[in-house]
C-alpha positions as CSV (number, residue, x, y, z in Angstrom):
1,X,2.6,20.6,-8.6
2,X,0.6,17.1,-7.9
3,X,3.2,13.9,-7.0
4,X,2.7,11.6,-9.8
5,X,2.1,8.5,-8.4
6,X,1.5,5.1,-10.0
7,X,0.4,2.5,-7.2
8,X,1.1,-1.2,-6.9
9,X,-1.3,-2.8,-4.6
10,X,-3.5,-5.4,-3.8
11,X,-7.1,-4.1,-2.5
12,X,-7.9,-5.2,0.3
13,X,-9.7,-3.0,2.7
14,X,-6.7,-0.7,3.6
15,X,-5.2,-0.7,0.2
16,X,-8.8,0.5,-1.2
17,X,-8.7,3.4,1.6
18,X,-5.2,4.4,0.2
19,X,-6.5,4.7,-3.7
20,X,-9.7,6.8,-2.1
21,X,-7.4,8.9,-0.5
22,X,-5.0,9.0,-3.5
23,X,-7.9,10.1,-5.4
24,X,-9.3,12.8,-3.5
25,X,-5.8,14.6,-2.0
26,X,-5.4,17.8,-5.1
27,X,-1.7,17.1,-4.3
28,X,-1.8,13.5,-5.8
29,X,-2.1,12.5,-9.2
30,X,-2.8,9.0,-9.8
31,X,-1.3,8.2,-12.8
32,X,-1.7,4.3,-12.5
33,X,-2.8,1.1,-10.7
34,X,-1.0,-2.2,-10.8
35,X,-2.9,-4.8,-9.3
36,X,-1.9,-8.3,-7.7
37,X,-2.8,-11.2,-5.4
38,X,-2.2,-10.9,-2.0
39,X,-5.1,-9.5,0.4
40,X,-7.2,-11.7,-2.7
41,X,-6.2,-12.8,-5.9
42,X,-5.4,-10.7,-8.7
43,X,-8.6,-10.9,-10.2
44,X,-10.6,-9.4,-7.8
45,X,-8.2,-6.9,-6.7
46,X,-8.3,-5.9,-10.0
47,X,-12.0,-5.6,-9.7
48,X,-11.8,-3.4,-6.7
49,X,-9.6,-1.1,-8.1
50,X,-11.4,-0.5,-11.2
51,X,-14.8,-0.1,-8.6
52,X,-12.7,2.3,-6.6
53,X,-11.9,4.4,-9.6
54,X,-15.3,4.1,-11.4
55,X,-17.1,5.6,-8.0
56,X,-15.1,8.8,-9.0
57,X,-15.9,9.1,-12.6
58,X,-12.0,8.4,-13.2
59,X,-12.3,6.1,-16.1
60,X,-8.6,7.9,-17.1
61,X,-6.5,5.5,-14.9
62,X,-5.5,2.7,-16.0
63,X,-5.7,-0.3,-14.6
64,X,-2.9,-2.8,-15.3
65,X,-3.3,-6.4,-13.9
66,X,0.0,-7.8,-12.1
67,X,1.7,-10.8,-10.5
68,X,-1.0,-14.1,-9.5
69,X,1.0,-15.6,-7.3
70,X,4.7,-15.5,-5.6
71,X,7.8,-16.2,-7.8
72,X,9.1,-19.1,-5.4
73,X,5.4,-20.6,-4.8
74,X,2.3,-21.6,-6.1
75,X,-0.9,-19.9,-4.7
76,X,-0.9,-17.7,-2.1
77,X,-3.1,-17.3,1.2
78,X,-5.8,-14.7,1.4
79,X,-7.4,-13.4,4.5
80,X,-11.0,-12.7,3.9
81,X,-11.0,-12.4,8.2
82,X,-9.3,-9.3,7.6
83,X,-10.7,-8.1,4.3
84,X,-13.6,-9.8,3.4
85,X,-14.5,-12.5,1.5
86,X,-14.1,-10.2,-1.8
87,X,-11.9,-7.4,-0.1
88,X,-13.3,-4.4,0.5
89,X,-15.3,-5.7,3.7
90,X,-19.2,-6.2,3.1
91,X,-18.9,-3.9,-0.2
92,X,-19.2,-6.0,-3.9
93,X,-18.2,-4.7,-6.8
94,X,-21.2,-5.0,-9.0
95,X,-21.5,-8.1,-10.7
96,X,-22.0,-7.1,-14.0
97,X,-19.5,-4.0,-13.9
98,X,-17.7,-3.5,-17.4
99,X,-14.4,-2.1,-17.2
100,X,-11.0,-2.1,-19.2
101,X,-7.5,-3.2,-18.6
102,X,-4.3,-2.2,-19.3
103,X,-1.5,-4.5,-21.0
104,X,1.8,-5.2,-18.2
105,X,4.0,-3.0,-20.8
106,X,1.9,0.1,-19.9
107,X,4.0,0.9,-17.1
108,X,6.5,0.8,-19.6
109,X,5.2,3.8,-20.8
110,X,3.7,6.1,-18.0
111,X,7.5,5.7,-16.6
112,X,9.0,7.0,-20.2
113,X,6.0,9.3,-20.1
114,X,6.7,10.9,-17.1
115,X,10.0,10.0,-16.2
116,X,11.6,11.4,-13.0
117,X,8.3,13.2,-11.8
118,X,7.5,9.5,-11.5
119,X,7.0,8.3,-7.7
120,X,6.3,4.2,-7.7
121,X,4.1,3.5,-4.2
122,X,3.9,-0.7,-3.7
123,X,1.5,-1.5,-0.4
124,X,1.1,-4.9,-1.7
125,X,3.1,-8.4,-2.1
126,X,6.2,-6.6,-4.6
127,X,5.9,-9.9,-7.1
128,X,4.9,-7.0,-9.6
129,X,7.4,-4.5,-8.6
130,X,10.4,-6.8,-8.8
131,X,9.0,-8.3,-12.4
132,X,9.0,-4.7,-13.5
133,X,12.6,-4.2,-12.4
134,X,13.2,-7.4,-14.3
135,X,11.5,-6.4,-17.6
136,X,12.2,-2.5,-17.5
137,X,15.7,-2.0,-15.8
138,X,16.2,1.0,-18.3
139,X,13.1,2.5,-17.6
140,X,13.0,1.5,-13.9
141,X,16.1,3.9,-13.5
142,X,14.6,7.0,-14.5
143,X,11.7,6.6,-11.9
144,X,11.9,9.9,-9.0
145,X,11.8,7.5,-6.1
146,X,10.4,4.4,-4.8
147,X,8.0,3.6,-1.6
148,X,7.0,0.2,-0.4
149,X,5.0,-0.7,2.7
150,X,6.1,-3.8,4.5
151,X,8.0,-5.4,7.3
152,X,8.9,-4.9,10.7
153,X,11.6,-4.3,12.2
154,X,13.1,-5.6,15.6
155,X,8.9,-5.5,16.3
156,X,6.0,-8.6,16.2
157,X,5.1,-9.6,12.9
158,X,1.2,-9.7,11.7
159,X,1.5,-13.0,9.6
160,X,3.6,-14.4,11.9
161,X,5.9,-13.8,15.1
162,X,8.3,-12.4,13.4
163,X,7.2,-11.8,9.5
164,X,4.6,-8.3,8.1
165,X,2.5,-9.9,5.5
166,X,4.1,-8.0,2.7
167,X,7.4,-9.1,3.2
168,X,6.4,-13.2,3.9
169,X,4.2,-13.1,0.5
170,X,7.1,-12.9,-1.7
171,X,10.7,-12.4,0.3
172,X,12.2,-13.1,-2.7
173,X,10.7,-10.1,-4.9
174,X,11.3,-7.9,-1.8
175,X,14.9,-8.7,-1.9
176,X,15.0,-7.5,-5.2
177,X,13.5,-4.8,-4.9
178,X,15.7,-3.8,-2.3
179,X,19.1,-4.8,-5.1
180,X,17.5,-2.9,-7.6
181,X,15.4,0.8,-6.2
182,X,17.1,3.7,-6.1
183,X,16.2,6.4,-3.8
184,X,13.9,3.9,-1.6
185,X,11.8,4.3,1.6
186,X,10.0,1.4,3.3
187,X,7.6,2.0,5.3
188,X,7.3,-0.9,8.1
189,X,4.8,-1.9,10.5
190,X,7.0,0.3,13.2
191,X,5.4,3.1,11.7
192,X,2.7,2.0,9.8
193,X,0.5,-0.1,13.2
194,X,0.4,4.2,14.5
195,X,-1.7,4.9,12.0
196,X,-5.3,4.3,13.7
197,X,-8.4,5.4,12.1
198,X,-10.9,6.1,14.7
199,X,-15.2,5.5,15.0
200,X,-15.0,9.1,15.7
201,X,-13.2,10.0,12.1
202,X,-15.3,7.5,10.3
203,X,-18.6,8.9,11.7
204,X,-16.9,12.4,10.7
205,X,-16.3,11.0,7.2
206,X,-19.8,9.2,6.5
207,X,-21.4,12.5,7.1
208,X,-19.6,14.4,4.8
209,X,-21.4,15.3,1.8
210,X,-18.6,16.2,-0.2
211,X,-16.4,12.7,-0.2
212,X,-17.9,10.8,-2.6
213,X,-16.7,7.4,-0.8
214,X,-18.6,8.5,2.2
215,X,-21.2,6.0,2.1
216,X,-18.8,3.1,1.7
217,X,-16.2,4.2,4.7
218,X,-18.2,3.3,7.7
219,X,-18.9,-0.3,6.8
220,X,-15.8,-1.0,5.6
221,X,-14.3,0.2,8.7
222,X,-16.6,-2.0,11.2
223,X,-15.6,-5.1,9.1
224,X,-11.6,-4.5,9.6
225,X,-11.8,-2.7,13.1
226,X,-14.0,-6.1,14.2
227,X,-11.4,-8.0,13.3
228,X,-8.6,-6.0,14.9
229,X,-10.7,-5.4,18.3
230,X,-11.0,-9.0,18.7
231,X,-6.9,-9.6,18.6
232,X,-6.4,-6.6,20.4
233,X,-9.2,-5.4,23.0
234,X,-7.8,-2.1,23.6
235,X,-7.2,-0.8,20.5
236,X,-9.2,2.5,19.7
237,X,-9.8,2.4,16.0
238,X,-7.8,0.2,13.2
239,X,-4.1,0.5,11.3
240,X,-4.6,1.9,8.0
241,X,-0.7,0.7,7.5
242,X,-1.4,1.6,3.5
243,X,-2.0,5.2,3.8
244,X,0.9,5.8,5.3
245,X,3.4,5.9,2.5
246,X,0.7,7.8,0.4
247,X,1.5,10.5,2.5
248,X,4.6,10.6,3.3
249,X,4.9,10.9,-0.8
250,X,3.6,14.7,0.1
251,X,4.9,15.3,3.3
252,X,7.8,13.1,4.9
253,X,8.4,14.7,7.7
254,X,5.5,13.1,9.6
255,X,7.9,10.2,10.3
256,X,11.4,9.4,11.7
257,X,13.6,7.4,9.7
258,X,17.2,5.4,10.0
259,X,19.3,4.5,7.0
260,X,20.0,1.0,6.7
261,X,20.5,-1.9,4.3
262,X,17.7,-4.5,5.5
263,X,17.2,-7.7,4.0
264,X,14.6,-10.5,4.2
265,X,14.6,-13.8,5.1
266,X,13.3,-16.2,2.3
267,X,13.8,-19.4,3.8
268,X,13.3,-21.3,6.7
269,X,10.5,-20.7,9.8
270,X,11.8,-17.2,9.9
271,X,10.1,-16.6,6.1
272,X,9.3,-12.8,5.8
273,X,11.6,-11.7,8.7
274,X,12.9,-8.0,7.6
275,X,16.3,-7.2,9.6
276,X,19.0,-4.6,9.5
277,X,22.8,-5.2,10.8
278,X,23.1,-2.7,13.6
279,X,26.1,-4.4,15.4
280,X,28.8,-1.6,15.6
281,X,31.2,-2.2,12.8
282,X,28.1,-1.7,10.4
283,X,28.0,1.1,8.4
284,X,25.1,3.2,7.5
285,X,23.2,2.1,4.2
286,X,21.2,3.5,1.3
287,X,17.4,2.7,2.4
288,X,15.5,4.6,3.9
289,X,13.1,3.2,6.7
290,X,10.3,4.8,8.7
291,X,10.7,3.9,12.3
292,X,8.6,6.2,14.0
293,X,5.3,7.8,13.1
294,X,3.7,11.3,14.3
295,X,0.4,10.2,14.6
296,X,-0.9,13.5,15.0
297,X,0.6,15.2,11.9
298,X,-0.6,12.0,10.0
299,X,-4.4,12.1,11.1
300,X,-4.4,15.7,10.4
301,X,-3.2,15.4,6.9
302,X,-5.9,12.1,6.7
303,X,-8.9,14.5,7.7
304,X,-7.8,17.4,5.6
305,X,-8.5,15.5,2.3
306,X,-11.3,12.5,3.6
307,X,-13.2,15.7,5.3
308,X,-13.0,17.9,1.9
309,X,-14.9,21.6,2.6
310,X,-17.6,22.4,0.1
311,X,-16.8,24.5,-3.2
């Protein structure tokens, strides 16, 4: 049976990759998207997602606009260096694209709809997330499990020395999310900066006739791996951090994990800093985190859908 999965995220170029891949895998069912600022604003992720969707003739998703901006802040900063000026790289939405969206209350009722076959996946700032938890504690509860891609542990920091991106847009939402999920596993940058995409798999992928986002992959890809090659020289291809908890909804045992109770800073020029108490009176805790990824068991389960064989 398909995972059901309804996504919170914030497309952006690796976010974007993650709903393709979502899309294509037979062993996902997307049963939602929740869109917010973060990578860009709310609008236009919104806009991507609905692109994203469209492209695949899915007009059943809905798309449900989220948080604008962090609970503690006004505004937020984007990073069209990254992503793109409009997120997905070079690739604009069409400017005169019609599409619908979904009221905040629908998640509401794809949780009571399908309950605990319902697996929550947030790659994105977790403003939304923690609002939902705030709005829908009843309903929250019956969800399967919960997945959330951010920080880094006891590693570098991408937004900062010590802070993942995630984590420093909203600590504050984080934190509750952390209070408030039940059967949680984050999935940090320890694991998440393994999972390179390669020129060789996006050459691989353009030339398959039977991924309908073929066209789009390569120059998305040259826009992020640009900006990653010019941080980092030797790096071979670029972090698709977003997939990674995608998959490990289907098959977890491509990672390591610890069991921990982390926290993150909210305050203070150590914003966004995720952390764990590992002295040796601490006990072990609830959440589970990703530590360690096999890269090879990843990119093999990455090819098997984004390669798809003919009918």
């Amino acid at each position: 049976m398909a995972k059901k999965i309804l996504l919170f995220c914030d497309p952006g170029i690796d976010d974007s990759i993650a709903i393709m891949y979502a899309m294509l895998d037979p062993d996902i069912e997307l049963v939602g998207i929740v869109t917010s600022y973060g990578n860009v604003t709310k609008d236009q992720a919104t806009a991507n997602a609905a692109y994203i969707v469209q492209l695949a003739d899915r007009f059943d998703i809905p798309i449900i606009p989220g948080a604008s901006q962090p609970v503690r802040e006004e505004g937020s900063v984007f990073y069209p260096g990254i992503h793109g000026e409009e997120g997905i790289g070079p690739i604009k939405p069409p400017g005169n694209m019609q599409y619908y969206t979904y009221p905040f209350d629908t998640i509401r009722l794809i949780i009571e709809r399908f309950r605990n076959e319902l697996i929550i996946v947030d790659t994105g700032r977790s403003t939304s997330l923690a609002t939902a938890f705030n709005l829908f504690p009843n309903e929250m509860n019956m969800v399967q499990s919960f997945y959330i891609m951010g920080g880094a542990f006891f590693i570098p920091g991408n937004v900062t020395p010590l802070a993942e991106a995630n984590f420093y847009g909203d600590p504050a939402s984080t934190n509750v999310v952390f209070k408030f999920a039940h059967n949680l596993t984050i999935v940090p940058l320890n694991a998440t900066q393994s999972a390179i995409l390669t020129p060789e798999i996006v050459e691989a992928i353009s030339a398959n006739q039977n991924n309908i986002y073929a066209s789009m992959i390569e120059p998305i890809f040259e826009h992020y791996y640009a900006f990653y090659k010019e941080r980092n020289p030797e790096l071979e291809g670029a972090p698709i951090h977003d997939v990674v908890p995608i998959i490990l909804v289907k098959n977890p045992s491509i990672a390591e994990y610890t069991y921990l109770d982390p926290n993150v800073i909210e305050t203070t020029d150590a914003k966004g800093m995720s952390y764990v108490d590992i002295r040796p009176s601490s006990k072990p805790g609830e959440i589970r985190i990703a530590i360690e990824l096999d890269y090879e068991a990843f990119i093999e389960e990455f090819r098997k859908v984004m390669l798809p064989e003919g009918s």
